[in-house]
N, C-alpha and C positions, 0 to 999 in steps of 0.2 A: 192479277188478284182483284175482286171485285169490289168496288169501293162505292159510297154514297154518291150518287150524281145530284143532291139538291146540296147546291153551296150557296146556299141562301145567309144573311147577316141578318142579324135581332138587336135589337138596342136592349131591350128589355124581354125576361124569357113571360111574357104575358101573351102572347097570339099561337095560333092553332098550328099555323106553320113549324113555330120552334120546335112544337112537343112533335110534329109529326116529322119532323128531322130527327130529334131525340130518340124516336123508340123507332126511326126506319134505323139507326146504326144498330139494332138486335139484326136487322136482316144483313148487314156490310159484313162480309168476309173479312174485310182488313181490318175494321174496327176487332170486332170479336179475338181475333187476332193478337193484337197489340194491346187489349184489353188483360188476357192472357200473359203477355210476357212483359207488363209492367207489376201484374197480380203475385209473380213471382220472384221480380224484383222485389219488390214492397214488399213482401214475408221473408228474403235474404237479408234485406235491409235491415228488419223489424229491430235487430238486437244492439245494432250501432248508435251511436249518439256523439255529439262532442260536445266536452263540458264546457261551459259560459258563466262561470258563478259557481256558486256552493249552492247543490241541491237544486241546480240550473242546467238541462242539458235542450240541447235541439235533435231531435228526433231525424235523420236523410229522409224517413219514407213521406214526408209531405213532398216534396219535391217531385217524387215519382206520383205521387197522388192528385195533384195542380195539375201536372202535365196530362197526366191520361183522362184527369175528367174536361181538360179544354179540349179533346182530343174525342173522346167519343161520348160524353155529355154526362147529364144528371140521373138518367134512368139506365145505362150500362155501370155507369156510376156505380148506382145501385148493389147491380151487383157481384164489381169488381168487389166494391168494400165488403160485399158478405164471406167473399171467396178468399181475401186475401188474411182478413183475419183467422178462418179456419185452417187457413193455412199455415198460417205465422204462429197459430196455435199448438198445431201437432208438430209444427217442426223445433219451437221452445216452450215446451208446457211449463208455466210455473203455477203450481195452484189447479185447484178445480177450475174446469171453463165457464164463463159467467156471460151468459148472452148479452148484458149489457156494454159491453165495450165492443162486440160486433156491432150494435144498432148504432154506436158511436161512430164506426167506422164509415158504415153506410150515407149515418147523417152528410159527415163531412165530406164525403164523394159530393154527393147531391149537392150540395152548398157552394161546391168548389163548381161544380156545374153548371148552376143558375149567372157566375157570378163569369166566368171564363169559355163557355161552351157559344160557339157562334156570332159571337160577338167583336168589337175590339179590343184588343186586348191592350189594357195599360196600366201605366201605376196605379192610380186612383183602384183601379179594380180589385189590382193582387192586392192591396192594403186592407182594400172594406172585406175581401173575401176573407183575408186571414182573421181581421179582425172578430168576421162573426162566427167563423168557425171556434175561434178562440173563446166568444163568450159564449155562446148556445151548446156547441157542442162539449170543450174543455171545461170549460166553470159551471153551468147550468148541469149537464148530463153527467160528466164527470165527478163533482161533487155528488150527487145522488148515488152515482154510483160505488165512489169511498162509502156513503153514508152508509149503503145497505151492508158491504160488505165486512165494513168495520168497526159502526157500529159506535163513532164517537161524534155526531150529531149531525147535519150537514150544514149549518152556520160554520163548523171549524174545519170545513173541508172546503168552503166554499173562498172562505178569508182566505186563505192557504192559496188556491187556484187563482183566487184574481192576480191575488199579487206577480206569482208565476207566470199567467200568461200574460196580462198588459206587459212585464217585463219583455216576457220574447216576443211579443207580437213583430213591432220593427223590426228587431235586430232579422228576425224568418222573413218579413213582408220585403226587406230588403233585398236577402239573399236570392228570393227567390226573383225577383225583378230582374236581378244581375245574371240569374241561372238561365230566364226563358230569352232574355233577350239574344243571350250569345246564342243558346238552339233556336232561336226563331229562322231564323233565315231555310236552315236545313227542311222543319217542319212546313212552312211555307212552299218551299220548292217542292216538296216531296206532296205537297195537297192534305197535309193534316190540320191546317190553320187554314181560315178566310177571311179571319179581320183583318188581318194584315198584311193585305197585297204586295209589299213593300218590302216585306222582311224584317221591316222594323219597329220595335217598341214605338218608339218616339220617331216622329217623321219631322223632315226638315232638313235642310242642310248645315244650320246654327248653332253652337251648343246651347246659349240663352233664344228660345222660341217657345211659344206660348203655352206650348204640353209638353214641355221637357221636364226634367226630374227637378230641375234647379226650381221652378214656378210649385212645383207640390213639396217645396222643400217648407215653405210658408207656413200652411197648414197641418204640415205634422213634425215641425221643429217644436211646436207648443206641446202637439202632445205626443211626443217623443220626451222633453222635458218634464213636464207633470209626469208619465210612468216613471221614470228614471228616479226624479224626486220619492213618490210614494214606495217605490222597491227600497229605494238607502234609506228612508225613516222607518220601513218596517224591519229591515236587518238591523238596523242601529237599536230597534226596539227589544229584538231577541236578543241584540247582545246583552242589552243592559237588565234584561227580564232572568237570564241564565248565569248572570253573573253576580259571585259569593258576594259580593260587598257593590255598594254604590262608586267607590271610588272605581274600582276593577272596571263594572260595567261601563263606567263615563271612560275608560283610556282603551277597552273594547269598542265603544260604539263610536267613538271618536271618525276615524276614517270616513265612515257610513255617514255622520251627518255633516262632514265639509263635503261628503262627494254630492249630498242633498243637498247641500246650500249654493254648490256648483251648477247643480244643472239648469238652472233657470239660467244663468250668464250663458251656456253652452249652447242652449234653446234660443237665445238671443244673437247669438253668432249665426248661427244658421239660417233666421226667419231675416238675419240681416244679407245674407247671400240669395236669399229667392228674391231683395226687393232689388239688390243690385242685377239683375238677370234682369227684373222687368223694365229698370231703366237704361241697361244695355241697347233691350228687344227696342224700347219706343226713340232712342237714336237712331239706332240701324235704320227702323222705318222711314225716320224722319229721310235721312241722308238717300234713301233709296228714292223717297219720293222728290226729294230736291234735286237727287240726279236724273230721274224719268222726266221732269218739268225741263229740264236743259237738253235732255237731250231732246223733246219735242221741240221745243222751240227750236232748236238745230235744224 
């Protein structure tokens, strides 16, 4: 089966090389291909979800959608997500069809592309990628698009969405980390990935080493804890906004604002395991170089 023969790496998708890797997978048989039989997963998918909260669900088709746009890039991207939505359309019509939540779709191929297509793949990346899919495409687009459809402002579509997705952001940027790492090996072997020759997410032999998950644990224990906080003070708010009496609403919202007072302690346990990881790593160092000096002198 005919496959791209430039396996070139990009740190950043800004040079003439990427894009013209980019739009040669229109001419890859195997991309085209597997472009196709993830376009169909992703519309089998479209109806599943598992709940995580009230009025909180995670969606499987990002999974299928991550993978295929690191896979055959930002412009098949393209237009896997126009395909996949028309597809996921006819096969669960609810409602008239509304071209905006196909453009949606597309965005976030393309997004997932820029961020995962040709490059190395790692945490740092699935995180920022999810992140701006979450706000450009989910909050930004998605809001406008409640607004048009329903007509009750888009400030109260937009409030509504952030809260929603900063909530899942991690809990998805997570999962999915955990998802490609275990197929990466496969994908590697088989020539679908080239940033990581390895097979591996995280390289090294150590679990504490200097791009491992424990070191990024640092930087988004904080804002893993601030989302967590603003999600429990804004349910703590509807309880106490929907409830008959002040007393009622205070032993509703009750939970909601000890699990908000919680999360910063929580957020501090974790940002306390990234610093113990880096004073691990600068032991090991140490002892390795104290052992390399004897054994020269040996």
């Amino acid at each position: 089966m005919r496959k791209n023969k430039d396996t070139s790496i990009y740190t950043l998708p800004l040079s003439k090389g990427y894009w013209k890797a980019a739009a040669g997978e229109f001419r890859c048989l195997r991309s085209l291909m597997i472009a196709a039989i993830f376009t169909a997963l992703s519309a089998a998918l479209g109806m599943l979800r598992v709940p995580v909260g009230e009025n909180l669900y995670i969606f499987l088709t990002f999974f299928v959608k991550m993978t295929g746009a690191a896979i055959y890039g930002p412009l098949v991207g393209l237009a896997a997500g126009f395909a996949s939505d028309i597809v996921g359309y006819l096969m669960y019509p609810q409602g008239a069809y509304f071209f905006g939540y196909t453009i949606s779709t597309m965005a976030g191929m393309f997004i997932y592309g820029l961020f995962l297509y040709r490059t190395k793949i790692s945490a740092v990346r699935i995180f920022a990628a999810k992140l701006t899919v979450n706000v450009l495409v989910n909050i930004v687009l998605g809001s406008l698009w409640s607004a048009i459809l329903f007509s009750k402002g888009y400030i109260y579509y937009l409030l509504k969405s952030i809260v929603k997705n900063i909530a899942l952001w991690p809990l998805e940027s997570l999962l999915f980390v955990l998802f490609i790492g275990f197929c990466m090996p496969f994908l590697v072997r088989r020539g679908y990935l080239y940033g990581n020759p390895d097979g591996k997410l995280f390289s090294g032999r150590y679990p504490f080493r200097p791009d491992s998950a424990a070191f990024h644990i640092k930087w988004t224990a904080k804002i893993l804890s601030a989302a967590a906080a603003v999600f429990f003070i804004w349910m703590a708010a509807i309880r106490m906004v929907q409830a008959p009496s002040v007393i009622m609403g205070f032993r509703a919202s009750i939970i909601w604002l000890l699990a908000a007072i919680a999360s910063p302690f929580i957020g501090n346990l974790l940002y306390g395991f990234g610093v113990m990881a880096e004073d691990v790593h600068t032991i090991r160092k140490s002892l390795e170089t104290a052992n390399d000096s004897k054994n020269t002198d040996a």
